[in-house]
N, C-alpha and C positions, 0 to 999 in steps of 0.2 A: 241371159234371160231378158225376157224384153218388159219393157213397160206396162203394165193395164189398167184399161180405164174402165167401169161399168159402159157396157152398150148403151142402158138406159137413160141415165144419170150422168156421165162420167166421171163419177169418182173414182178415184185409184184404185187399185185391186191389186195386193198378193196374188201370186200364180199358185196360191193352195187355198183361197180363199173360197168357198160354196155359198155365199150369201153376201151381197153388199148392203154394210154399214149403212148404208146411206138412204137408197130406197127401198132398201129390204127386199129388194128380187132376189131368188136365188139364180148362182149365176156357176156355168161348168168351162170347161175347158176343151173345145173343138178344135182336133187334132187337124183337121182336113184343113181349116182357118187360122188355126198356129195364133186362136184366140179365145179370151174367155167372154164369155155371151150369157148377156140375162137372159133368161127363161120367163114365158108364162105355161101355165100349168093348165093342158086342153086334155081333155077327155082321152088318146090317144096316146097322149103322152105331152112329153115340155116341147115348146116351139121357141126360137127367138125372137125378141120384140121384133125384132126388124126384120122375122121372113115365118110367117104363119107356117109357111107350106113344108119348112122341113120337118120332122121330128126327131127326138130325140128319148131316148132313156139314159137315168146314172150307171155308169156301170157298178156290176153287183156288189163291188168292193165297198162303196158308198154309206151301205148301210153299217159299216162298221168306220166309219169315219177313215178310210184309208185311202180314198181317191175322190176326187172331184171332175172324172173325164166324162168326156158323154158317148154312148153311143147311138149309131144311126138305129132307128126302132125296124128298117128293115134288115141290120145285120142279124146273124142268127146268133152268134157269141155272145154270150150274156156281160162279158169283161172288155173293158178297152185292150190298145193296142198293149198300154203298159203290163195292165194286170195280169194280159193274157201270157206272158213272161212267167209266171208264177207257177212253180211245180208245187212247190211245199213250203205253207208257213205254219206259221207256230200255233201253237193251241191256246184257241181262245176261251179255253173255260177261266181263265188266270188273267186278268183285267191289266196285270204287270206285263202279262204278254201283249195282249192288246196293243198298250200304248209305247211297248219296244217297235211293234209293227206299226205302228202309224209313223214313227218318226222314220223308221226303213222306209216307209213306200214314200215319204217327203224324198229323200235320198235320192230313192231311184225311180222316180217319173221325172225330175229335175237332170240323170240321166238321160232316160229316156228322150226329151225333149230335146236332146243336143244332138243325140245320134242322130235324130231323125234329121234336125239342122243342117247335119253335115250330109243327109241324102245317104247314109248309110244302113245296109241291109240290114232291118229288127223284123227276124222270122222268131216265132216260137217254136222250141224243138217236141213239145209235146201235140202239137195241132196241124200246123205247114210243116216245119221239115225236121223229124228224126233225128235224122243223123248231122243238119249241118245247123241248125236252130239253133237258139237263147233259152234256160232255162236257168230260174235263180228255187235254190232250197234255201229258206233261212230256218235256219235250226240252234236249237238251244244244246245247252250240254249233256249231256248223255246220264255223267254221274260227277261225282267233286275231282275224280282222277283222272273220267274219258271227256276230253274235252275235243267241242268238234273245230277242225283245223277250217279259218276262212281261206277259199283259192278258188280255183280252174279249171276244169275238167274238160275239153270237147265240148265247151259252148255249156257245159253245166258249171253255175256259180254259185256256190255254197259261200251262207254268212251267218256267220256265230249271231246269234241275237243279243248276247251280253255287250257286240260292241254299240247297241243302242243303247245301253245306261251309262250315262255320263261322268259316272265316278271309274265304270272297268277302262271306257275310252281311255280318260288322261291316264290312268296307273300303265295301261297299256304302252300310252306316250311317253311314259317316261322311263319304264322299264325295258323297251327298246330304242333311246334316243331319239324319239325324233320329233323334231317341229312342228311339223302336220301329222295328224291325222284326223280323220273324219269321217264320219260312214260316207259322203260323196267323195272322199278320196277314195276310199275299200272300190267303191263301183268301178270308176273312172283307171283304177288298176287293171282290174280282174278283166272288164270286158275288155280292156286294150290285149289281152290276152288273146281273148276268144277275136279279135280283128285282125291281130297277126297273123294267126291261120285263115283269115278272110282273106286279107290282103297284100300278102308277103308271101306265105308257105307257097311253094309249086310256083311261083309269078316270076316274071322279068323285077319283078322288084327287088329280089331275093341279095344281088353279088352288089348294089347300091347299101343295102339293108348292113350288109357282112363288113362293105368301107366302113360305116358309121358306128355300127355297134359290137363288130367282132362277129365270129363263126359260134353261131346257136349251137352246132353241129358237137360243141365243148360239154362232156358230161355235165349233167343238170344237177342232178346229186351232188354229186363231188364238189362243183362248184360254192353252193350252199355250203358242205357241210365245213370248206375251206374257210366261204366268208364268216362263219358262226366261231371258228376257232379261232382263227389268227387275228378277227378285228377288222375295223376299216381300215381303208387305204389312209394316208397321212393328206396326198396330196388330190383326195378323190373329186373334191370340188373345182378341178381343172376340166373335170373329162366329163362329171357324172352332176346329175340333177339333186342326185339324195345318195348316201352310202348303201343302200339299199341297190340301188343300180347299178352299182361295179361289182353285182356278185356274180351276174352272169348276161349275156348279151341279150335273151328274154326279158329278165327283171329289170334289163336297162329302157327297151321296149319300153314296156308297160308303165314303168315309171315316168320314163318322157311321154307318153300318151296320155296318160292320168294330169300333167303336167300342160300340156295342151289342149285338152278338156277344159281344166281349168281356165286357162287364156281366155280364148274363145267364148266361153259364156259371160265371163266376169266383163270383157270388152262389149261385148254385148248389152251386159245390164248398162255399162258405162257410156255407150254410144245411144242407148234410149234415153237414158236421162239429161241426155245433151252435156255431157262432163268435159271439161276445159282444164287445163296450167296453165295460166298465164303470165308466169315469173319469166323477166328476160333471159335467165341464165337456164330455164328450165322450162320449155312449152309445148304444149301437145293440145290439140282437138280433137277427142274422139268423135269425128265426125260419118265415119263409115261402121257401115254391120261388117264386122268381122267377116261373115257367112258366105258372103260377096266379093270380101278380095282376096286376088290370086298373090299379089304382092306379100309374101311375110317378112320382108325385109322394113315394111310399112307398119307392119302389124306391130312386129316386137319393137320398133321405135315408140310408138304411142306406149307401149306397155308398161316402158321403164320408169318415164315418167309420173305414170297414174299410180306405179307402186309406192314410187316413194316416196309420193302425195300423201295415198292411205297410210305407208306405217308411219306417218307422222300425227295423222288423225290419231291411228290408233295406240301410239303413245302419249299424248295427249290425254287422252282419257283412263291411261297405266295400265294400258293392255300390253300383251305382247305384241310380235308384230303383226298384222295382217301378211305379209309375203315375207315370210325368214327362208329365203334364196338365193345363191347367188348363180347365176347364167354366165357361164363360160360360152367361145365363141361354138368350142364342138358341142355344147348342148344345143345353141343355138342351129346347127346345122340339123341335130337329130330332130327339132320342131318344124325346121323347114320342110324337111323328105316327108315328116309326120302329114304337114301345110299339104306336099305335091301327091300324095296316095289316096288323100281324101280327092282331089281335084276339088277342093273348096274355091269357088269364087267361077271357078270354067262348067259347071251344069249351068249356074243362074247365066253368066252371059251369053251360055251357046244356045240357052232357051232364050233371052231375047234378041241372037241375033237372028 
């Protein structure tokens, strides 16, 4: 995520921020600018300080404090690019819904923003395209017994809204093992899913995919219900990102994809802020946008370094760790192939060459 400054003023800004601190403009978030922009407020709608002539409207989501994007006032979609993602959310007559939904759509516009980073196709399946679209239902539980499963479907992504309360999260964490989790993990899984079948299913990508991660083509069920029985693997942090990942060559997918999501933004925020190690035995410059280089061999060098910078901040303060990971060479090869499918770094240089 990158850095922001008020257009206005330039003081700092959150990228979920609608108003700056500072000089009190209200300020949104322009997809087309990949920036957020103070507004003044003209009769037709909001303009930016700095260009009268565009206009803009919030999108509808806005009024329920759940987005901060703006749209063009001649699109006809009343919803940003984000929201228009949106099949089914929760029902707001219940204020406890409400403010599960706010922190989901923090989630996933923060999503949202990366896909679009990587120059990857965000269609919605209810508007543009049917059959081959993004469509997220967040749904609550049914009854105390029926409880709705978060996952996949054909570009449809279903998310329990209880994992927005942060007491179901951790018990959730701890009742399945695991280190992370976080509703921007939940996205960063799920849609590595629905990119699979973008990017891999039917493609010359496919018998590179099968080296890395094994043959998908291995019962999907069975796999599952194998890893659920017998346990993890003993030695699964040779091969796999999370135990979670060696249940099946999908779940390895998506895990490593969720896992490169991660990278890539967190290097991002890292390389706006102009972040350094300077320890002789230990030095790195985040000096480049991630977004821009073809190099991943560049990328997860800087990586290793800024991690184990942060879990030492974040010990420090007797937290857990910021990155409880450990990167084997074959993970490192499945973020690579992850790196060459995006072609991250070859649209921006072929557009400036």
């Amino acid at each position: 995520m990158k850095l922001y400054t008020c257009t206005n003023c330039k003081s700092p800004l959150y990228f979920e921020n609608s108003t700056c601190l500072n000089c009190k403009h209200v300020v949104g978030f322009e997809v087309g600018q990949f920036n957020l922009i103070a507004l003044d407020n003209n009769i037709n709608g909001y303009s930016s300080v700095d260009n009268k002539n565009e206009l803009y409207r919030y999108c509808a989501n806005a009024v329920h404090g759940t987005c901060n994007w703006l749209v063009p006032v001649a699109q006809t979609s009343q919803f940003c690019i984000a929201c228009e993602l949106n099949r089914t959310i929760p029902e707001l007559s219940s204020q406890i819904n409400v403010q599960k939904w706010q922190r989901i759509e923090i989630a996933k516009h923060r999503l949202v923003y990366s896909l679009i980073r990587l120059r990857l196709p965000v269609k919605a399946k209810k508007s543009v395209d049917e059959t081959g679209g993004i469509a997220f239902d967040f749904i609550g539980n049914i009854s105390s017994t029926e409880r709705v499963m978060t996952g996949h479907d054909n570009g449809v992504i279903t998310l329990n809204i209880e994992e927005a309360d942060e007491g179901e999260l951790v018990r959730n964490k701890l009742h399945l093992g695991e280190k992370y989790r976080t509703l921007l993990g939940h996205f960063r899984h799920e849609i590595g899913h629905y990119y699979w079948d973008v990017l891999i299913k039917d493609s010359p990508n496919v018998e590179k995919f099968r080296q890395l991660f094994g043959n998908e083509e291995r019962d999907y069920e069975q796999a599952l219900a194998l890893y659920y029985q017998h346990g993890i693997q003993p030695n699964w942090n040779s091969f796999f990102i999370s135990p979670y990942a060696s249940s099946h060559p999908w779940e390895d997918w998506a895990e490593s994809w969720a896992h490169y999501m991660h990278l890539m933004d967190t290097l991002e925020t890292a390389w706006s802020f102009g972040i350094g190690i300077h320890r002789s035995e230990m030095q790195t410059e985040v000096d480049h946008d991630p977004y821009t280089m073809t190099d991943f061999d560049a990328i997860i060098n800087t990586w290793f370094p800024l991690t184990f910078a942060v879990n030492s901040l974040n010990r420090s303060m007797g937290h857990a760790d910021f990155y409880p990971f450990i990167v084997s060479a074959p993970v490192i090869e499945k973020l690579k192939f992850i790196h060459e499918v995006c072609g991250v770094g070859k649209q921006v240089n072929s557009k400036a060459a």
